[in-house]
N, C-alpha and C positions, 0 to 999 in steps of 0.2 A: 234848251234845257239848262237847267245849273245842276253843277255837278257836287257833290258834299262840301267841297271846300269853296263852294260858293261863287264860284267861276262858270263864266258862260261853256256851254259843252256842246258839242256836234256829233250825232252818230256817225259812223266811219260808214263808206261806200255800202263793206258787204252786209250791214244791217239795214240801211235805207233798202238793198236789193231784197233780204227779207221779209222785207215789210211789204213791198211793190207786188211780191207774188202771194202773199198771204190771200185766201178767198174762201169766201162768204156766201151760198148758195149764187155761184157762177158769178159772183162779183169781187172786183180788186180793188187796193185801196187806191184812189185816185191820186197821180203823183201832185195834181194840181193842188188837192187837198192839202195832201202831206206838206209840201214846199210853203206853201200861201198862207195855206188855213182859208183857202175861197173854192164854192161849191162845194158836191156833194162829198163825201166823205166816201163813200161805195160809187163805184163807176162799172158801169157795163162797155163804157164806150174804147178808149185804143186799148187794146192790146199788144202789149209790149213782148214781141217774138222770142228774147233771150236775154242773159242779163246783161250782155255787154249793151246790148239796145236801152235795157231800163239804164245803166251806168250813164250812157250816154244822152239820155233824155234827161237826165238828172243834171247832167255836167252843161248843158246847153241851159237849162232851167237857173242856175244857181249864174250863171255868165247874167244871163237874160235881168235877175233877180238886182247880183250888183252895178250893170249898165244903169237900173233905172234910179239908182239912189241918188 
């Protein structure tokens, strides 16, 4: 995202976690989505038990993200 002053911008943890539990007739946003922008945008598939789970699927995801640069 860029932010007013035209600087690159990153949602902080506890809005990424809002996002992750938001749902859509029995579907969540896919964190695969969210991060990537690859697949489905709606996922039925993991369920992330709580949010230190979704924080930590995030925090392994964004490691994973900058390894492969």
């Amino acid at each position: 995202m860029v932010n007013p002053k035209g600087r690159m911008s990153y949602p902080s943890g506890a809005v990424l976690e809002k996002l992750l539990n938001l749902e859509l007739d029995s579907k969540k946003i896919s964190a695969e989505w969210l991060m990537r922008g690859e697949g489905d945008m709606l996922s039925q598939g993991q369920q992330i038990s709580s949010p230190e789970a979704a924080l930590d699927y995030l925090r392994a995801t964004i490691i994973q993200l900058k390894d492969n640069k």
